[in-house]
Each structure stands twice: as C-alpha cells, then as structure tokens.
C-alpha positions, -999 to 999 in steps of 0.1 A, spaced: -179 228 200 -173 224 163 -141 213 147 -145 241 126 -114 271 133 -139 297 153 -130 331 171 -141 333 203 -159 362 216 -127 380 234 -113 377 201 -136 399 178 -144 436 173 -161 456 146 -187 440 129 -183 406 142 -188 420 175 -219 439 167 -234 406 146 -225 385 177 -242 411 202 -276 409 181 -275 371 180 -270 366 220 -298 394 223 -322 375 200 -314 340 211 -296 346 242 -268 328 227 -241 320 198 -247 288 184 -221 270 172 -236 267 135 -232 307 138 -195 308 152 -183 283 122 -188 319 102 -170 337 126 -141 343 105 -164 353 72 -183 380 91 -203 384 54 -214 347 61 -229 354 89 -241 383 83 -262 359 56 -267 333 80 -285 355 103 -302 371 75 -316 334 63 -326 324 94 -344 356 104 -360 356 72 -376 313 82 -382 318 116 -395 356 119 -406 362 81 -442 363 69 -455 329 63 -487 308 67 -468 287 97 -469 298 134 -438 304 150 -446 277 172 -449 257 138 -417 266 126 -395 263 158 -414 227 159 -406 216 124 -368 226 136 -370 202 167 -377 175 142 -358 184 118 -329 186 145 -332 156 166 -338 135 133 -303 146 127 -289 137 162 -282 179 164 -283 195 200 -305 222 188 
C-alpha cells in the first residue's frame, strides 16, 4: 500500500466511483499507482487516459510486446507489477 493519503473505495462516489468501476472492469483491479490519484479524480482521469492510450493505442508493438516491455521495466525497478 502506498504511503501516499488514498480513499478507499467505501469512501468515494461520483466520478471517482465511476473511474474506479472502469479500472477494476478493465484490470480487474485498482492498482495502487492509480489510488495515489484518488483524491485528484482529474489525475486519474489522465492516468487512465495515458495508460489506455500505451497499452491499447495503435502502435507497431503487440500487446503482448508492450505488457512485456512493462514486466521489465517493472521488475528492473523492484515494482510488484
């Protein structure tokens, strides 16, 4: 869990809630890099955007590719994901 003030999920409503609900239904959970936003929803909201926009965008890399590059990318940094 980060260090990071978060709200958790009983917490939020409105848009936070709706965000929240889309990530969990496209990743089957909130990762923590995502709940550090949680109290700038319009964070977030460009967070999810980024990210949908590497991992799901048009580009010449496979999805496999790109999920691979993250492993890498993420155990080089000692990150659980």
């Amino acid at each position: 869990m980060t260090w990071i003030q978060t709200l958790d999920e009983e917490q939020f409503g409105g848009e936070l809630k709706g965000l929240y609900e889309g990530i969990k239904q496209r990743m089957g959970m909130v990762p923590n890099i995502m709940k550090a936003s949680s109290l700038k929803p319009n964070s977030l909201k460009a967070l999810v955007g980024l990210i949908g926009e590497v991992m799901f965008g048009e580009s010449g890399l496979s999805r496999v590719d790109r999920e691979s590059i993250a492993l890498v990318v993420s155990a080089t940094n000692n990150c659980d994901y």
